[in-house]
TORMIVO-775629 format. One record per residue: residue in one letter; z negated, y negated, x of N, C-alpha, C in turn. Coordinates in pm, whole numbers, padded with zeros to 5 digits, always signed. Atoms other than C-alpha are relative to their C-alpha. Example, Ala and Ser with C-alpha at 12.3 -4.5 7.8 and 13.67 -1.06 7.14 Angstrom:
2
a+00000+00119+00089-00780+00450+01230+00000-00120+00090
s+00006+00119-00082-00714+00106+01367-00073-00109-00077
***
This chain:
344
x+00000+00120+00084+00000+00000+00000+00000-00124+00087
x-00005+00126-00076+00105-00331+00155-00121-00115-00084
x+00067+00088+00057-00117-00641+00106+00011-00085-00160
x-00013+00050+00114+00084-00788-00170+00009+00069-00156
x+00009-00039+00087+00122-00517-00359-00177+00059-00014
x+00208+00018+00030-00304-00493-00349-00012-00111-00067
x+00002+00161+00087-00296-00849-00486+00070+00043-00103
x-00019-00045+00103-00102-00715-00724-00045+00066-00129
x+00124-00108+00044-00275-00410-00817-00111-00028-00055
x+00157+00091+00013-00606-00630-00847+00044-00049-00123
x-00044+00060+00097-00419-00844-01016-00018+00037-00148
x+00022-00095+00148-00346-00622-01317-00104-00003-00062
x+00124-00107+00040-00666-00441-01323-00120-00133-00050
x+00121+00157+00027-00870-00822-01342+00071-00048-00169
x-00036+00081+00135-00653-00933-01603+00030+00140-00120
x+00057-00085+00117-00709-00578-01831-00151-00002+00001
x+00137-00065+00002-01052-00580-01739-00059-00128-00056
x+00046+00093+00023-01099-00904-01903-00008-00124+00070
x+00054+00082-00113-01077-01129-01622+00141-00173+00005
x-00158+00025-00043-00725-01345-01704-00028-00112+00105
x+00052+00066-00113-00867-01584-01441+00038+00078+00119
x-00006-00089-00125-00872-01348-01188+00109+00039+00039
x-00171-00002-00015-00513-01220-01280+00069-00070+00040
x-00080+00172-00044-00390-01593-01231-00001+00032+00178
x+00016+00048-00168-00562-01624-00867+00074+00125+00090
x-00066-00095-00090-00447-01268-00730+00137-00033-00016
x-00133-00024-00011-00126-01321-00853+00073-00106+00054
x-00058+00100-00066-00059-01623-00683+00010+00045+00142
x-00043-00031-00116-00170-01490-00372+00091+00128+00019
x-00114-00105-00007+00062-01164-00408+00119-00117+00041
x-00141+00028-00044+00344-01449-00410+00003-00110+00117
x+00002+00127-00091+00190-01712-00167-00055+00040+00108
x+00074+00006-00067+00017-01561+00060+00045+00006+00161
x-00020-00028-00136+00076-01641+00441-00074+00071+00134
x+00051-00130-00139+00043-01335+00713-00022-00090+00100
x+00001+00049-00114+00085-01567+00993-00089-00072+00006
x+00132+00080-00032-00281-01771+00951-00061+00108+00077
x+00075-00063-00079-00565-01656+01166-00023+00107-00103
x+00023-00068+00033-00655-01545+00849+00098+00129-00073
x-00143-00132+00046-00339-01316+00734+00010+00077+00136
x+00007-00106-00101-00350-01176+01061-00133+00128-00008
x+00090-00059+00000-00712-01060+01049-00028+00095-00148
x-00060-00066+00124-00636-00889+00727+00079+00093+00023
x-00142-00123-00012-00352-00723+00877-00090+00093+00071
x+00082-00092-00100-00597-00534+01112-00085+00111-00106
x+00029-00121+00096-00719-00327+00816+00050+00101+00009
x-00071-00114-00033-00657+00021+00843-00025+00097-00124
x-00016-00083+00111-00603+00305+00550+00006-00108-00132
x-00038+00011+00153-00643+00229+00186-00087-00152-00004
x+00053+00105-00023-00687-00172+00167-00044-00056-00168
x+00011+00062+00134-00679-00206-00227-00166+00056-00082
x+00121+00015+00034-00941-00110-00505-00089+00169+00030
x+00050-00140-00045-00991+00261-00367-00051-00021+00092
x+00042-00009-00164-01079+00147-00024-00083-00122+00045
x+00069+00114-00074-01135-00189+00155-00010-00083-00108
x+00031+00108+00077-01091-00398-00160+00041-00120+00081
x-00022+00159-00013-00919-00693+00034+00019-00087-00104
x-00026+00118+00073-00820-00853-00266-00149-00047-00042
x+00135-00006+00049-01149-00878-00398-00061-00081+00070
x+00072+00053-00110-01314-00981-00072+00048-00172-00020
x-00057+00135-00028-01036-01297-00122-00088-00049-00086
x+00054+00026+00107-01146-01344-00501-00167-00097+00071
x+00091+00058-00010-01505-01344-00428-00050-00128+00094
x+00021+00165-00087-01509-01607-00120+00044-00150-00102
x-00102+00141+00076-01290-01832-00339-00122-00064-00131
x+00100+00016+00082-01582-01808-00619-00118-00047+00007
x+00127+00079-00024-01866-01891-00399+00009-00102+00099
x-00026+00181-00053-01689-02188-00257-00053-00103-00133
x-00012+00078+00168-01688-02303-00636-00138-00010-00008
x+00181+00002+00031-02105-02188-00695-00042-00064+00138
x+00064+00066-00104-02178-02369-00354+00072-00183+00020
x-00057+00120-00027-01988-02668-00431+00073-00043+00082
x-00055+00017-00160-01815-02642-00130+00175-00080-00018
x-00132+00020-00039-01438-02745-00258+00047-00038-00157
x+00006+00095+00184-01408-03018-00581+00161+00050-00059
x-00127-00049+00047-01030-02899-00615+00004+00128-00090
x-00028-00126+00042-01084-02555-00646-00141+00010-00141
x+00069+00020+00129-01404-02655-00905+00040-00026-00132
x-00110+00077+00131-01171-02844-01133+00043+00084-00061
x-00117-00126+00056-00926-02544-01135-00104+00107-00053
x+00084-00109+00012-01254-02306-01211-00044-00004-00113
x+00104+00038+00118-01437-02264-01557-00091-00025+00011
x-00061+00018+00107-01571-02395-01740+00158-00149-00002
x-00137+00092-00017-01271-02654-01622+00161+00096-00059
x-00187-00076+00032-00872-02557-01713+00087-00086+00118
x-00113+00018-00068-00607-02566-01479+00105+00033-00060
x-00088-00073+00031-00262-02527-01542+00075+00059+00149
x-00020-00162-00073-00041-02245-01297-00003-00100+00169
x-00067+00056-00144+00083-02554-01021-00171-00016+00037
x+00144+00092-00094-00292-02745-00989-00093+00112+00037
x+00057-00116-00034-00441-02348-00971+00052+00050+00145
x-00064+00021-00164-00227-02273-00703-00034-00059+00103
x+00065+00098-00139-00259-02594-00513-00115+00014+00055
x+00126-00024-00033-00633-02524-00531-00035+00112+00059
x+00018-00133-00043-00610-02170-00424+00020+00003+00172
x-00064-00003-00093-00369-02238-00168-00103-00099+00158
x+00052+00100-00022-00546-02540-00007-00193+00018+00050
x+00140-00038-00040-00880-02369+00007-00043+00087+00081
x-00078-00105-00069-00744-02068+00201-00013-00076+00160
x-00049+00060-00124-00641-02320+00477-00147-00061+00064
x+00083+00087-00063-00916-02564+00481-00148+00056+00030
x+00089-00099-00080-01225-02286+00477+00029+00125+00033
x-00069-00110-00069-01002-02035+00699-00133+00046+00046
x+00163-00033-00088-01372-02022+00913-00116+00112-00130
x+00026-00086+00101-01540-01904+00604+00039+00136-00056
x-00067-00124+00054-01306-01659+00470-00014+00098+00135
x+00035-00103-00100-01296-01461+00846-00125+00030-00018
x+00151-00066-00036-01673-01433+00774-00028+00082-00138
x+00061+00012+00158-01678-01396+00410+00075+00187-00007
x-00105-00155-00032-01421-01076+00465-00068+00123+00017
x+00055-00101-00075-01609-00869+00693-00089+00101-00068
x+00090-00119+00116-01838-00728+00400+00087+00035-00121
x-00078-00021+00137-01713-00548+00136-00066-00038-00124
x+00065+00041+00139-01773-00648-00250-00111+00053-00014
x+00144-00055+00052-02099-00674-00371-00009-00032-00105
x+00026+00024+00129-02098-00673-00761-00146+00001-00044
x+00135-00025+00052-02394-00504-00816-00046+00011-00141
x-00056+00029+00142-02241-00483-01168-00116+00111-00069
x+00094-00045+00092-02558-00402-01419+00043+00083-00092
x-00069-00110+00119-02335-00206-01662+00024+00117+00011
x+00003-00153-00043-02289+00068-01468-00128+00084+00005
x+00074-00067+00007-02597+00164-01552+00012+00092-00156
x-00067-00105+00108-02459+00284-01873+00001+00164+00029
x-00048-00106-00047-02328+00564-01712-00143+00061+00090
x+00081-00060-00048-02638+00618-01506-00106+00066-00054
x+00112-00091+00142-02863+00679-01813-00013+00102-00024
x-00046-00106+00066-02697+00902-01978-00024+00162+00102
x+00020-00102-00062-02651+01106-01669-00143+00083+00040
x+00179-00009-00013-03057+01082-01590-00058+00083-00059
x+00043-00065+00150-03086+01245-01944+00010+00148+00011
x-00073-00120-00027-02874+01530-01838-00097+00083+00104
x+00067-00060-00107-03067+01591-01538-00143+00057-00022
x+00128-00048-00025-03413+01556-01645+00036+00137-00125
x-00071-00068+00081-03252+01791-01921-00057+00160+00043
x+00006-00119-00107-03224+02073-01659-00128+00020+00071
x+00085-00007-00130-03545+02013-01443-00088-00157-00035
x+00079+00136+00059-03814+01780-01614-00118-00029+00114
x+00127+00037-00110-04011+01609-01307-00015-00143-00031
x-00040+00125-00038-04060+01279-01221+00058-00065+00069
x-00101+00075-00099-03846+01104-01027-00008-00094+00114
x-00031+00089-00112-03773+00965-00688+00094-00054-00009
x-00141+00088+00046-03495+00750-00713+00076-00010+00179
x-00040+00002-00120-03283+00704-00395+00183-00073-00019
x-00129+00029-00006-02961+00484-00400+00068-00056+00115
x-00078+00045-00110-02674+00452-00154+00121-00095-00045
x-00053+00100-00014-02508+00117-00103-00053-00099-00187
x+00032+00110+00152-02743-00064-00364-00030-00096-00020
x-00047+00199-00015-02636-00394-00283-00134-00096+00007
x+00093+00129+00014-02923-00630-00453-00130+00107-00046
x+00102-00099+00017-03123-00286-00607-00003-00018-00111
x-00012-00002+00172-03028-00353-00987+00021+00110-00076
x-00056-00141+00112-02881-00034-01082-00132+00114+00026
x+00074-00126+00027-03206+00128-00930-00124-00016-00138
x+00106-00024+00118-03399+00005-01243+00055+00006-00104
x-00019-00063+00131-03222+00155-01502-00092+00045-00114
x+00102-00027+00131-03506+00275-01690-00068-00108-00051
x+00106+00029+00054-03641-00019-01764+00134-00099-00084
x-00124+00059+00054-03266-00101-01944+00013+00051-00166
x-00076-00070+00124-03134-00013-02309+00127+00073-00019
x-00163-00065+00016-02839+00208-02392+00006+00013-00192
x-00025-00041+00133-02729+00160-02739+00142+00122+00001
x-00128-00079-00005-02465+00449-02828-00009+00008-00221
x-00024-00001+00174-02332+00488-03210-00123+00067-00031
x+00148-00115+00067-02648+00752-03283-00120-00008+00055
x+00099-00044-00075-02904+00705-03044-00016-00118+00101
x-00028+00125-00123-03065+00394-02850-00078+00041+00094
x+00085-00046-00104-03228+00496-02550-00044-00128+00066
x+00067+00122-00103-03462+00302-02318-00120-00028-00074
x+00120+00045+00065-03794+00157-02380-00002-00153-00086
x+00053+00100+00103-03887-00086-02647+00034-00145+00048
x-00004+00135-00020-03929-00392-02467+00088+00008+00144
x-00117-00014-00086-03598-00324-02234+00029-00124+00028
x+00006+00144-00095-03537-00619-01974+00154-00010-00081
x-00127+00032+00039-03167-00594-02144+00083+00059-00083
x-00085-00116+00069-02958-00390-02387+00183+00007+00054
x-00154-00044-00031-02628-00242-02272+00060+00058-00109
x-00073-00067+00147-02363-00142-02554+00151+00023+00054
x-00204+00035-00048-02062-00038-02388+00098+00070-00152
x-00092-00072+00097-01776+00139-02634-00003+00173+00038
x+00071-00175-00018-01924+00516-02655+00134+00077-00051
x-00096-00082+00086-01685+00771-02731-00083+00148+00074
x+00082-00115-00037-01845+01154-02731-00156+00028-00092
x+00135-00081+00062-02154+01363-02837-00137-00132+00060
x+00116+00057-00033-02508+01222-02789-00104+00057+00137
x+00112-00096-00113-02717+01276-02439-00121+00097-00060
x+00084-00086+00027-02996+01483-02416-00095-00080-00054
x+00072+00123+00031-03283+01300-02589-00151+00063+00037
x+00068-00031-00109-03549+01315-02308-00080-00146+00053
x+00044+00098-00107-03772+01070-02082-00023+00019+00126
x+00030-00035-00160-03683+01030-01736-00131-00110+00029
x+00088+00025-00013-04020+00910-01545+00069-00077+00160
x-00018+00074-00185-03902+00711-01207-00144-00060+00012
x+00100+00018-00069-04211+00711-00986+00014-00103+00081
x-00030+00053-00150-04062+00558-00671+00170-00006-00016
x-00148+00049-00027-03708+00421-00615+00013-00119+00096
x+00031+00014-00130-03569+00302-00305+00204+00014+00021
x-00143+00021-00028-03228+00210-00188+00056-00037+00166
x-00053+00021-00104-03003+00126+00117+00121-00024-00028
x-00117+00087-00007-02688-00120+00221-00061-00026+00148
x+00008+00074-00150-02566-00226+00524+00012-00126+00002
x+00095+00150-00019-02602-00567+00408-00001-00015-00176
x+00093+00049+00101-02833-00594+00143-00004-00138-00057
x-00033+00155+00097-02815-00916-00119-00191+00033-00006
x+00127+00008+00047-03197-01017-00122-00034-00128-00103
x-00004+00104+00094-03198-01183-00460-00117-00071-00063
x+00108+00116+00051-03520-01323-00461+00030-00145+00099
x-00042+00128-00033-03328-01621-00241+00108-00049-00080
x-00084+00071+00103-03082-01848-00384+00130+00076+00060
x-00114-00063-00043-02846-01716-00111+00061+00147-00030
x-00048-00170+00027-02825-01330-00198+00037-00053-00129
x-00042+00029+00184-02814-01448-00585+00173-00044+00014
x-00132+00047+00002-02533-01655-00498+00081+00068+00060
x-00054-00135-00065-02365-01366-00293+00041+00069-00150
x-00058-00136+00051-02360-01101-00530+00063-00116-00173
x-00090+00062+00083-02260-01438-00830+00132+00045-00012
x-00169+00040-00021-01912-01490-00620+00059+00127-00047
x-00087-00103+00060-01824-01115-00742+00029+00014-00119
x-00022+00001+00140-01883-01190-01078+00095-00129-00077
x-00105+00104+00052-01558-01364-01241-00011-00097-00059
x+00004+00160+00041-01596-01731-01313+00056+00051-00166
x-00031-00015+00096-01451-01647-01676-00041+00119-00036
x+00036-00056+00117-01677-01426-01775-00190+00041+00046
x+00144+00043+00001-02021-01568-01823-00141+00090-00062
x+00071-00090+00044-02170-01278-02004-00087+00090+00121
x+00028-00103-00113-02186-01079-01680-00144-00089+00089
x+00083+00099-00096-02392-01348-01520-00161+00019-00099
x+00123+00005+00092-02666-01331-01822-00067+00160+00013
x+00086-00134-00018-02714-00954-01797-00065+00054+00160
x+00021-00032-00171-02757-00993-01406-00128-00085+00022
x+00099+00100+00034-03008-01274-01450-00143+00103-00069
x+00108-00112+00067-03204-01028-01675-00066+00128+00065
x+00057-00075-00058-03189-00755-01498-00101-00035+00136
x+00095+00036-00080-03329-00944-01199-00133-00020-00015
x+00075+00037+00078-03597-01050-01423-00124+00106+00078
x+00067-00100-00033-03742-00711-01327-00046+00096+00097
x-00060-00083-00125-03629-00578-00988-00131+00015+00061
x+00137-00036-00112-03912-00457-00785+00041+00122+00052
x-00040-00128-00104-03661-00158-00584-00023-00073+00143
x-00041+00077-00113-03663-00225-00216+00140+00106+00015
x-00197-00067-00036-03285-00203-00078-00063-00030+00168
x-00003+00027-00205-03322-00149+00353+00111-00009+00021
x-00122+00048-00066-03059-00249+00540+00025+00071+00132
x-00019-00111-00086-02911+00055+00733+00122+00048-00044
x-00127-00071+00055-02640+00324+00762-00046+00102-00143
x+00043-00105+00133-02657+00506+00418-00060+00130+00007
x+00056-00149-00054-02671+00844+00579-00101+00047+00043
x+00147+00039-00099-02908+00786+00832-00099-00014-00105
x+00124+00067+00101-03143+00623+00574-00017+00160-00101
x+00035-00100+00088-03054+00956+00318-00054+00099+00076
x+00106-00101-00108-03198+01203+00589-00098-00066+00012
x+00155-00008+00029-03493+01090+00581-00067-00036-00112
x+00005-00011+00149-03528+00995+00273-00027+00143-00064
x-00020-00141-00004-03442+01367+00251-00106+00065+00016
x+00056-00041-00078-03684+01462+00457-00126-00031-00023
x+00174+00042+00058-04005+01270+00277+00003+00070-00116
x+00055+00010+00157-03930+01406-00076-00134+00098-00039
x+00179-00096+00025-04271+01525-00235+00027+00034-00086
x+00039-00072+00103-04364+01779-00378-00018-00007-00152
x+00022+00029+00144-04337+01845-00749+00027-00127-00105
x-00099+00060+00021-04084+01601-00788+00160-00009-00005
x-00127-00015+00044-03691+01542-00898+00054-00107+00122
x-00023+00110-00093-03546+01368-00576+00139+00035-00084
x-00119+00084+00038-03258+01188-00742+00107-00125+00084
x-00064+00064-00056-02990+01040-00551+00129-00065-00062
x-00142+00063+00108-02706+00771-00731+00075-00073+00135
x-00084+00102-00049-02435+00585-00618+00077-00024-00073
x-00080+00098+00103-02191+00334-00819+00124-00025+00090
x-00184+00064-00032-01791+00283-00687-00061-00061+00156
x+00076-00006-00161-02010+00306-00298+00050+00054+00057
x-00005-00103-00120-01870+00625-00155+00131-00036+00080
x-00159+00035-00069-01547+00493-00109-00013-00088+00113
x+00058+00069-00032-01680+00258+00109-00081+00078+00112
x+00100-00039-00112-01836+00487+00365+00110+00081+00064
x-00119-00056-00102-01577+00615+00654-00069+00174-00018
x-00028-00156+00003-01476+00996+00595-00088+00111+00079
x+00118-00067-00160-01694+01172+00915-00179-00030-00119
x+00121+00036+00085-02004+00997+00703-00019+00032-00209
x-00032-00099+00112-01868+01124+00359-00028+00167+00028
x+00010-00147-00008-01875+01475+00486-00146+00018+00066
x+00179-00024-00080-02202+01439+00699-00061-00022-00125
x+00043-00022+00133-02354+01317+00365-00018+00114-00101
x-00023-00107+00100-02192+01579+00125-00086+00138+00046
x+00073-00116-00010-02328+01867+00401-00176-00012+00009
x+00119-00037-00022-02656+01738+00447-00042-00004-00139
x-00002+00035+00172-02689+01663+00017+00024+00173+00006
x-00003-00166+00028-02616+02049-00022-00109+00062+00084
x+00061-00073-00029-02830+02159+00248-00115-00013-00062
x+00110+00010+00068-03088+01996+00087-00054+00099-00136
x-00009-00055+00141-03002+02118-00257-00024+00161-00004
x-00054-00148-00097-02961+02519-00050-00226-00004-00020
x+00182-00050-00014-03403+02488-00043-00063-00056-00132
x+00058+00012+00119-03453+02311-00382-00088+00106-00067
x+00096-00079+00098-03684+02467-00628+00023-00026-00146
x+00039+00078+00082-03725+02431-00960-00146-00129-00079
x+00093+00060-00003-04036+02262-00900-00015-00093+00058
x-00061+00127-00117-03868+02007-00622+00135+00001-00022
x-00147-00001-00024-03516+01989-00775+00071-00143+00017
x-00050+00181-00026-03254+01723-00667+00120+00012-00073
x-00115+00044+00087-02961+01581-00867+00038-00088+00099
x-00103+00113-00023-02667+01383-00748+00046-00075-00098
x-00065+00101+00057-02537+01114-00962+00097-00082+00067
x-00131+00111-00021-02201+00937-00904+00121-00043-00118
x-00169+00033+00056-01946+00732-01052-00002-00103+00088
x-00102+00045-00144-01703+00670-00785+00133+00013-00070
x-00184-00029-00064-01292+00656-00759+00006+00149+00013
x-00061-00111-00042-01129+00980-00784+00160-00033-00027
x-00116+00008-00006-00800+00898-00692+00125+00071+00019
x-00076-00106-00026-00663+01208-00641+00018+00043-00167
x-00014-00038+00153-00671+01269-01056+00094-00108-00054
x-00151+00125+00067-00314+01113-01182-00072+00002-00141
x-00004+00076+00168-00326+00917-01455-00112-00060-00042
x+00170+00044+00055-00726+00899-01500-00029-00185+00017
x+00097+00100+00038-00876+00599-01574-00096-00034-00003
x+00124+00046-00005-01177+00401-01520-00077+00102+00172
x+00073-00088-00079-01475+00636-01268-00017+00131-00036
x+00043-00093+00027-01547+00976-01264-00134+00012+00001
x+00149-00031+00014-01900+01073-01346-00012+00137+00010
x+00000-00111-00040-02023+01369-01173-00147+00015+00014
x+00140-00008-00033-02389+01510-01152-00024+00151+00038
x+00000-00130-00066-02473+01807-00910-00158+00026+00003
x+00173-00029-00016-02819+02000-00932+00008+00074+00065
x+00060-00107-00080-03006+02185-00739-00132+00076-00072
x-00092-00113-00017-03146+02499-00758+00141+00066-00082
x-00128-00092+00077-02803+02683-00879+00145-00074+00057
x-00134+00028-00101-02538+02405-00702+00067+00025-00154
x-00061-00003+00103-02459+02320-01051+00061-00149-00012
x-00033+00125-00019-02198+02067-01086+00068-00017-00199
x+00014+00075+00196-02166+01845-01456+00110-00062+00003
x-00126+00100+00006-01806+01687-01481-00047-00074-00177
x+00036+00034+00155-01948+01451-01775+00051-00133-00068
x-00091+00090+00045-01687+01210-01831+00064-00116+00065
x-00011+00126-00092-01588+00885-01713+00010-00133-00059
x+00096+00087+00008-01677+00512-01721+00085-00063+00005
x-00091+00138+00013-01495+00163-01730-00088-00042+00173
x+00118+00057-00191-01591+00027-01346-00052-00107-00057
x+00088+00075+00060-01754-00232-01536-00083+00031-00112
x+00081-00036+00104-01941-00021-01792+00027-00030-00124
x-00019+00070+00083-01754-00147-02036-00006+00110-00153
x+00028-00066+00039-01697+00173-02177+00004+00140+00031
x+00033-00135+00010-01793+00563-02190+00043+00070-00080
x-00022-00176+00025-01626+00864-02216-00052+00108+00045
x+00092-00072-00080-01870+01082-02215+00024+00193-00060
x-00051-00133-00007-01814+01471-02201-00140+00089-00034
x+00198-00100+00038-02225+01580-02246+00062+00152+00127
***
């Protein structure tokens, strides 16, 4: 995939996913964008899959361009931003123009990949939770890899409305309602004891600066996202360390106690961790699972990219237990939670 057709690609996927803002700005740079700046060069140095399976360059552009706007940094590109209207030339000019004049920025702004930290995907994490304690009713350690700001590790203290059944506790920091399609989870209470995360660069959103970090991923035109992120913060008390994922899950591994459900998630993360560290992961996650009990069992939770499944749509949602090395294909997700197809 060349660069422009990633701007492309983005493109699309922003402007079905609700975003027609977003569609506008990628698709300008698909037709404007110059290779020959410091910064089109340093871009070119990307290697394998640069679009939304892999490095996410477009994205990386997006979000810099967004927290020029929340930092005030560039009155042009404010104008052109909501709640303001641009039309296609003065969007452009502002796009174009902001590119050039914080080139310094963008080489820095690059180097990390997206941090959404998108609260909706806990939709999908619920449900799965349900499933698990389903199989193997403990309490729970929680353990997430690449969990940005540490929002998705407090799911339980979220709502899930579904057509039949609202899950979550009473006085839920937020209600989620994505578009359900499928049977009803298991109807269960998971117990998270302890939860506990890792990123190699962590958003610490009790400053203004991490807040405003994991903002710039959330699309200027669409202000909803910003209110359920606000909320969920409301509540956060995970710590996220700032390490290699792996590293951090071995030992992690390696503390879980007794007469507990060590639970491990990740959200549209794995893609995001070089191949050698995918497979070191996957074997040490099984070996673990290889001494489980039913009295110390562990679950995997993911929705990630499976890009190898033509045609599919949205994340796959997958949940692997231990003892038995039982794996749950239980539907799949909108990468924004928007909505669930869920398979029980």
């Amino acid at each position: 995939m060349t660069l422009r057709e990633a701007f492309l690609h983005q493109s699309k996927s922003c402007a079905h996913m609700g975003s027609p803002l977003m569609g506008r700005v990628l698709g300008i740079l698909a037709d404007r964008w110059d290779p020959d700046t410091a910064l089109g060069q340093k871009m070119a140095e990307y290697q394998g899959d640069i679009g939304p399976a892999g490095h996410s360059l477009p994205l990386r552009i997006g979000g810099g361009l967004h927290a020029l706007v929340l930092q005030g940094k560039d009155a042009d590109l404010i104008n052109a931003y909501p709640p303001n209207t641009a039309d296609d030339a003065a969007l452009e000019s502002a796009v174009l123009n902001a590119l050039k004049t914080h080139e310094d920025f963008f080489l820095d702004w690059i180097r990390h990949a997206p941090q959404t930290n998108e609260v909706r995907r806990s939709a999908a994490l619920i449900p799965m939770a349900h499933v698990a304690v389903s199989h193997f009713d403990r309490p729970i350690v929680l353990s997430e890899l690449g969990a940005s700001g540490g929002l998705n590790l407090m799911w339980d203290h979220f709502a899930l409305d579904t057509p039949k059944h609202r899950f979550g506790p009473e006085d839920a920091a937020l209600t989620l309602s994505p578009e359900w399609t499928g049977p009803v989870p298991p109807l269960c209470s998971p117990q998270v004891v302890d939860r506990s995360g890792v990123d190699l660069n962590p958003l610490n959103l009790k400053n203004k600066k991490g807040r405003m970090a994991l903002l710039s991923y959330l699309w200027a035109d669409q202000p909803h996202r910003v209110e359920l992120t606000r909320s969920a913060t409301s509540v956060l008390k995970a710590k996220v360390e700032q390490g290699d994922a792996i590293d951090w899950l071995e030992q992690r591994l390696a503390a879980a106690p007794e007469g507990h459900m060590h639970m491990i998630q990740h959200t549209v993360a794995w893609q995001y961790f070089p191949a050698e560290a995918q497979a070191r992961g996957t074997a040490m996650i099984e070996a673990a699972g290889a001494n489980a009990t039913p009295e110390t069992p562990l679950a995997w939770m993911q929705m990630e990219t499976d890009s190898n499944t033509t045609g599919a749509v949205g994340a796959a949602l997958t949940l692997r237990l231990w003892p038995g090395d039982i794996t749950l294909n239980l539907g799949r997700a909108d990468f924004h939670g928007r909505w669930i197809n869920w398979a029980g």
